[in-house]
C-alpha positions as CSV (number, residue, x, y, z in Angstrom):
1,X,26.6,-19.9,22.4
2,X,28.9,-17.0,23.2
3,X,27.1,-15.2,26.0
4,X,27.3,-11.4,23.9
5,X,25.6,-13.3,20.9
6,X,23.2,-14.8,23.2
7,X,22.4,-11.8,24.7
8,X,21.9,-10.2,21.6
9,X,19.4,-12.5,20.4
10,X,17.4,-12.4,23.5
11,X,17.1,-8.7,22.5
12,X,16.2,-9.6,19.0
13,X,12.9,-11.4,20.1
14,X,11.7,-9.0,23.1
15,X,9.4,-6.7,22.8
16,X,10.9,-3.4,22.9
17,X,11.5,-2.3,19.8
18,X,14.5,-0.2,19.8
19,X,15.9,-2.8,21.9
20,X,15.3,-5.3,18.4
21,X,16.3,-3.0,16.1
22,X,19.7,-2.3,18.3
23,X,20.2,-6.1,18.6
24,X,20.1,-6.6,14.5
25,X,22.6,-3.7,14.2
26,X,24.9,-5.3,16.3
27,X,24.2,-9.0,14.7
28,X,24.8,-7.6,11.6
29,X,28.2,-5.6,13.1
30,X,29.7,-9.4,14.1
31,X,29.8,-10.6,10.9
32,X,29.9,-14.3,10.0
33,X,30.1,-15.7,13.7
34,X,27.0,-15.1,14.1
35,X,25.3,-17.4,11.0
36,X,25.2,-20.4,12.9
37,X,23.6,-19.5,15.9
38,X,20.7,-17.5,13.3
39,X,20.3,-20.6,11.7
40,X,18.4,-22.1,13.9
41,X,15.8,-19.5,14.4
42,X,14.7,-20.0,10.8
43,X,12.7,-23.2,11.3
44,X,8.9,-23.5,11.2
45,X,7.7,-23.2,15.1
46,X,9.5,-20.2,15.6
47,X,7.9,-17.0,16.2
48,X,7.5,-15.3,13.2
49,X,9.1,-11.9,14.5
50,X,12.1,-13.6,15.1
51,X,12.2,-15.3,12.1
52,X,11.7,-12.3,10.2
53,X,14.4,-10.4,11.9
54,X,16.9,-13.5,11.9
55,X,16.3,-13.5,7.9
56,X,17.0,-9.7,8.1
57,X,20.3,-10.0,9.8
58,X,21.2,-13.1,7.3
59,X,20.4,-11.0,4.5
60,X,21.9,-7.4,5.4
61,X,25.3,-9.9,6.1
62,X,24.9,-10.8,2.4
63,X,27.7,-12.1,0.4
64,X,29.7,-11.7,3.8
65,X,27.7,-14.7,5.1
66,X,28.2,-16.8,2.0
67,X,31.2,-18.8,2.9
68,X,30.4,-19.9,6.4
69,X,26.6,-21.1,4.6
70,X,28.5,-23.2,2.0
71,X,30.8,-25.0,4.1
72,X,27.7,-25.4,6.1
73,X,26.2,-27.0,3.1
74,X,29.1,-29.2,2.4
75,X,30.1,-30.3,6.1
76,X,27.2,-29.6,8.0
77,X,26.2,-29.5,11.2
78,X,23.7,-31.7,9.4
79,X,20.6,-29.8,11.1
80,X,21.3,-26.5,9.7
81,X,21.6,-27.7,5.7
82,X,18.4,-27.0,5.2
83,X,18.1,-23.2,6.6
84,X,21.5,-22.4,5.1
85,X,20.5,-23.6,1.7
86,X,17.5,-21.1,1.8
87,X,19.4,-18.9,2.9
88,X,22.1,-18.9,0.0
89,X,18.9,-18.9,-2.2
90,X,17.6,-15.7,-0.6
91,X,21.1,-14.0,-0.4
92,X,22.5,-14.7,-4.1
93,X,19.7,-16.9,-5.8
94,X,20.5,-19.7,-7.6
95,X,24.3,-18.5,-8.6
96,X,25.3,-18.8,-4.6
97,X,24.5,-22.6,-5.0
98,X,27.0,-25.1,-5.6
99,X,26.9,-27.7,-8.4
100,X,25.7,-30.2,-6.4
101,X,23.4,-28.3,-4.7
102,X,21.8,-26.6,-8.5
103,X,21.5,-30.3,-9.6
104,X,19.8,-31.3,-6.7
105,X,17.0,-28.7,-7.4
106,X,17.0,-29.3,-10.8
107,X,16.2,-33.2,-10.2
108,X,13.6,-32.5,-7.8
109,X,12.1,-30.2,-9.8
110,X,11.8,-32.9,-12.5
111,X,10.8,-35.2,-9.4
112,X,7.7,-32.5,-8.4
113,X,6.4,-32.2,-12.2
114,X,6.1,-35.9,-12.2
115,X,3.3,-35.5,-9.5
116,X,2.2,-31.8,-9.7
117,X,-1.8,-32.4,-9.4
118,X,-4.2,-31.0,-8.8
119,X,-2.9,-27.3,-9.4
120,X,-4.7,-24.3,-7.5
121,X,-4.8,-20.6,-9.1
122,X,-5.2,-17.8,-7.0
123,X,-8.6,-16.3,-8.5
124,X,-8.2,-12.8,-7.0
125,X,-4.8,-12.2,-8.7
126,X,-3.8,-10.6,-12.4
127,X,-2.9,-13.0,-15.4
128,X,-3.1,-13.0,-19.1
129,X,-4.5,-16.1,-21.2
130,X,-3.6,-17.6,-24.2
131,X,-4.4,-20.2,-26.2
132,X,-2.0,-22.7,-25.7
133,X,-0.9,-23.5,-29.0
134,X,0.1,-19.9,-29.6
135,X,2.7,-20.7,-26.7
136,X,5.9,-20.2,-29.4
137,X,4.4,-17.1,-30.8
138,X,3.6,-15.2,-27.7
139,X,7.2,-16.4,-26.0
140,X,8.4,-14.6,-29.4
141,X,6.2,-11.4,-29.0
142,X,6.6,-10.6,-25.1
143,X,10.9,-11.2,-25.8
144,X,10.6,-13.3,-23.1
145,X,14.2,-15.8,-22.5
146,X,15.6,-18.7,-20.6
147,X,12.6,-20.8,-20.3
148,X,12.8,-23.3,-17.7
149,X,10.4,-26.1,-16.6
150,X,8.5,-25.1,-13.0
151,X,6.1,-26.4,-10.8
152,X,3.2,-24.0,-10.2
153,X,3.7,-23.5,-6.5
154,X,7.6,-22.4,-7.6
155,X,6.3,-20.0,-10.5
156,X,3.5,-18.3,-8.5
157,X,5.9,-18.0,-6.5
158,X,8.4,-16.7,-8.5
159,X,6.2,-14.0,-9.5
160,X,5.0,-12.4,-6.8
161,X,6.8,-9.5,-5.6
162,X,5.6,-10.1,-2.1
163,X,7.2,-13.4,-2.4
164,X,10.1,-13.3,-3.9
165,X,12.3,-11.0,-6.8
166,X,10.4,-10.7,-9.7
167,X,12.3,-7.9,-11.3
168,X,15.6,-6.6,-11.2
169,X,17.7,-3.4,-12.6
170,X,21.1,-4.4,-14.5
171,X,23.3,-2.2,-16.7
172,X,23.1,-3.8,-20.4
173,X,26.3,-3.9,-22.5
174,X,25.8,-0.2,-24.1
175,X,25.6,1.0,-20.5
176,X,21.7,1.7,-20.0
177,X,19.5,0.6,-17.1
178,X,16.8,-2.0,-17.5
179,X,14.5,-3.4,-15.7
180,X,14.2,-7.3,-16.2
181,X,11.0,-8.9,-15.3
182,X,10.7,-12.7,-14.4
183,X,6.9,-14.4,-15.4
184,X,5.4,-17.6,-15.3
185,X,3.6,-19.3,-17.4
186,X,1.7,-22.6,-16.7
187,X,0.4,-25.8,-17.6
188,X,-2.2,-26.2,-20.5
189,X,-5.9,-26.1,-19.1
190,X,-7.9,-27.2,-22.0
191,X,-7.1,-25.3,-24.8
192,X,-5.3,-22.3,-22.6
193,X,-2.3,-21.2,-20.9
194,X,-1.9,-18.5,-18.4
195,X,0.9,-16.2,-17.7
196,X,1.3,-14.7,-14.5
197,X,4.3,-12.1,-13.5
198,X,3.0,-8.7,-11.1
199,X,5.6,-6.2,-11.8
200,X,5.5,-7.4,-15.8
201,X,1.9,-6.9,-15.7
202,X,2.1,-3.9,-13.9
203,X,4.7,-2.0,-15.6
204,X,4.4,-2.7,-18.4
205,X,0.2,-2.6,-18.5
206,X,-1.7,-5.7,-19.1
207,X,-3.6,-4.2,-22.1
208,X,-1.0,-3.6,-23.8
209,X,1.2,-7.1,-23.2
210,X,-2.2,-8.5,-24.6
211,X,-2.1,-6.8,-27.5
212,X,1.1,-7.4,-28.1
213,X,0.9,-11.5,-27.4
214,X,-2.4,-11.3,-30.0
215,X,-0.2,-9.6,-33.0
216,X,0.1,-13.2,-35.1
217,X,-3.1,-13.7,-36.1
218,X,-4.3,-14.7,-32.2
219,X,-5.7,-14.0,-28.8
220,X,-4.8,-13.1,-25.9
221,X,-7.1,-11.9,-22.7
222,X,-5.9,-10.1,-19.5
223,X,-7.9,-10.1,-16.1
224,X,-6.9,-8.3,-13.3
225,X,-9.1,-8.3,-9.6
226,X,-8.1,-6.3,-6.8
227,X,-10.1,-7.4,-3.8
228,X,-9.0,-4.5,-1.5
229,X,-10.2,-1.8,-3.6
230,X,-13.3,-3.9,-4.8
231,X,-12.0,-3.4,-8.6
232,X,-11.9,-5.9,-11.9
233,X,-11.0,-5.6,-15.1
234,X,-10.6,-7.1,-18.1
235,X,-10.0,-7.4,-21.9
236,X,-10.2,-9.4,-25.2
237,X,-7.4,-8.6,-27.8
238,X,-7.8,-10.0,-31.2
239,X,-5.0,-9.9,-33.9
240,X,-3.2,-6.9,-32.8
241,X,-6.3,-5.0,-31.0
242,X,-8.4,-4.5,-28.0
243,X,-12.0,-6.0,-29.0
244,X,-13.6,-5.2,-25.8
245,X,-12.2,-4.1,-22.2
246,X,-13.7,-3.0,-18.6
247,X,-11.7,-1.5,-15.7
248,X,-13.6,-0.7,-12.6
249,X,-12.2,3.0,-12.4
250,X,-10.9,3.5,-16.4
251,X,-11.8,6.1,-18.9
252,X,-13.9,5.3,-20.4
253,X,-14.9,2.0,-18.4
254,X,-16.2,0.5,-21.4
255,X,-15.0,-0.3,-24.9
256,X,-15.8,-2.3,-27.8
257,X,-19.3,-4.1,-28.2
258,X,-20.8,-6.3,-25.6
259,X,-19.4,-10.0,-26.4
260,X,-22.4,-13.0,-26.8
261,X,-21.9,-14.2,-23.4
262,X,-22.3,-10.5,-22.3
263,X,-25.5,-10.2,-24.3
264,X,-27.0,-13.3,-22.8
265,X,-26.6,-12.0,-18.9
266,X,-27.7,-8.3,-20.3
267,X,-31.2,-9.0,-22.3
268,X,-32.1,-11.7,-19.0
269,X,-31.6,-15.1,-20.8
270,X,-29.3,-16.0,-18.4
271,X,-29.3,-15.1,-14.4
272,X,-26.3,-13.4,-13.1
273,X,-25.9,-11.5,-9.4
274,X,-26.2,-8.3,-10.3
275,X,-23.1,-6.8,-8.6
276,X,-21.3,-9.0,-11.1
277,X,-22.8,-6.9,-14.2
278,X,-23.5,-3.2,-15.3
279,X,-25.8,-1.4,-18.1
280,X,-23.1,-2.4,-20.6
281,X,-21.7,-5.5,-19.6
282,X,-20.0,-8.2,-17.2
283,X,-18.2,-6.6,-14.5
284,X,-17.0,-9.8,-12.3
285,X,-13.6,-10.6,-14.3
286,X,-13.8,-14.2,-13.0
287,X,-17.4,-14.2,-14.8
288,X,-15.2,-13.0,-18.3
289,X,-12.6,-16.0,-17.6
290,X,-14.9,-18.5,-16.9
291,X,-17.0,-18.0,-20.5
292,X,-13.6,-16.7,-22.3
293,X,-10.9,-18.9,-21.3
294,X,-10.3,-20.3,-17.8
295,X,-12.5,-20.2,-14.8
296,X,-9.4,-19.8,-12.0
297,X,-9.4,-21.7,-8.9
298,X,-9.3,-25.6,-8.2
299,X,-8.1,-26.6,-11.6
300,X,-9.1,-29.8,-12.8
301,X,-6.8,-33.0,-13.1
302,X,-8.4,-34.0,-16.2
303,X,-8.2,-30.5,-18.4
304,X,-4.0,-29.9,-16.7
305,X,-2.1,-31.2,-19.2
306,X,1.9,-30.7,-19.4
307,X,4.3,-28.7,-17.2
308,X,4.4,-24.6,-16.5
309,X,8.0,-22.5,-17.4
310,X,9.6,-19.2,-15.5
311,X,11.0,-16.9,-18.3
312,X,12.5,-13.5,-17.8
313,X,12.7,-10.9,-20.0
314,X,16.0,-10.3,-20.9
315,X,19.3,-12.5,-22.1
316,X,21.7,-10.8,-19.9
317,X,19.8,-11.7,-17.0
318,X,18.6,-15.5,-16.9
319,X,16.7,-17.2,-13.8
320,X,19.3,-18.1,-12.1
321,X,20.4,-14.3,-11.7
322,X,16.9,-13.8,-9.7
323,X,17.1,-13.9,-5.9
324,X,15.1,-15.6,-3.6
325,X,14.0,-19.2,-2.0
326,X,11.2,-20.6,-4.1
327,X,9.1,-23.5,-2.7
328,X,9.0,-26.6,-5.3
């Protein structure tokens, strides 16, 4: 290693911190050299700082770096495919990989599905449920494009904005900007799916989305719990319309009629803690999913049936124009 790259990196995992952010500047300055000797600092056992700011100097080089990472992926050094691959995936998404590399996702993706059990749900998240054979109808109503077959590590993933890009501004064809939202939607569990995507859910209101997806003569149910803020809420749309909903915080917090599961906790037949309930209902949206749909969690082997997709919202802009490493 070149002693002024080695020095630099020394920097880049000390602990003065305008020492660090000098050393990424002048990573970033040196251009492609520098990619194989960042490389390396990417695997698991590093310190995370320095993985961090290694990704941040691989990512700021951008489409700069691209080159020297594909004929690293072609020719090797064998021991940095892996991190270069990730890399490319990070940088450009799945449009930076080559064909051989897209086909060798796309075969152990089939490979994954083969074998994806048990499946685990985060149950402090946001999600709508459907019933599962509505699947064509509420693909139709949410305009949602490019379906493609996922594990449910990938499209949890996928839709996390912490995690990975799950939205993205283009320019459409009549020269407008839009916002293109990626979700995911999973296996069948029982007689329900679930459809996760945060920004989609979030800009676009989860109410609403649920009405929309409940238009056709269905159902659709959104739950949302924020652990931080101690908050839950949740609703039941019915052919077009909001049937009953709670939100910690909304105004009003109630509306619509108490559903019979509701009625049961609230006239005693049926014990609940009661920081899970108010006057006027269930609070606890976990409580709502487990009676209404899908208690979130551990999910059975025996009630997972089929494989989950990853959709966006928009035909200009398909998965593969989505940036970002996704675990399979």
């Amino acid at each position: 290693m070149p002693e002024p790259i080695g020095s630099l990196i020394r920097d880049l995992s000390g602990k003065d911190r305008t020492r660090r952010a000098a050393a990424e500047d002048s990573l970033v300055a040196l251009g492609p050299q520098v990619v194989d000797y960042l490389l390396p600092l990417l695997r698991d056992g590093r310190p995370r700082g320095l993985r961090l700011r290694a990704e941040s100097v691989l990512s700021r080089l951008g489409d700069e770096a691209l080159p020297r990472l594909r004929e690293i992926r072609c020719h090797g050094p064998g021991h940095l495919r892996s991190s270069a691959l990730r890399v490319i995936a990070d940088v450009r998404g799945e449009q930076g990989l080559g064909f051989v590399d897209r086909r060798a996702v796309e075969r152990l993706v089939r490979v994954k599905l083969l074998s994806e059990r048990p499946v685990m749900l985060p149950p402090e998240s946001r999600w709508m449920a459907f019933p599962a054979v509505q699947l064509d109808a509420v693909v139709s109503a949410l305009g949602l494009r490019d379906l493609r077959a996922a594990t449910t590590v990938m499209g949890l993933a996928a839709t996390e904005a912490a995690t990975a890009h799950d939205a993205m501004e283009i320019e459409t064809p009549h020269g407008k900007k839009e916002t293109v939202y990626r979700v995911f939607i999973t296996p069948r569990f029982g007689n329900w799916r679930l459809l996760y995507g945060n920004s989609f859910l979030d800009a676009l209101g989860g109410d609403y989305l649920t009405e929309k997806a409940s238009r056709q003569r269905g159902e659709a149910h959104f739950y949302s719990i924020d652990t931080y803020h101690d908050t839950h809420a949740w609703c039941v749309a019915r052919n077009g319309h909001v049937v009953r909903h709670h939100a910690t915080w909304g105004e009003p917090e109630w509306e619509g009629e108490a559903l019979p599961f509701e009625v049961d906790y609230l006239e005693g037949r049926t014990w609940i803690d009661p920081s899970q309930i108010g006057t006027r209902g269930v609070i606890d949206a976990n409580v709502a999913a487990r009676h209404l749909s899908v208690d979130v969690g551990f999910m059975l082997e025996s009630e997972t049936h089929g494989h989950g997709w990853l959709a966006t919202t928009s035909p200009e802009s398909p998965n593969s124009h989505f940036k970002g490493a996704l675990p399979i």
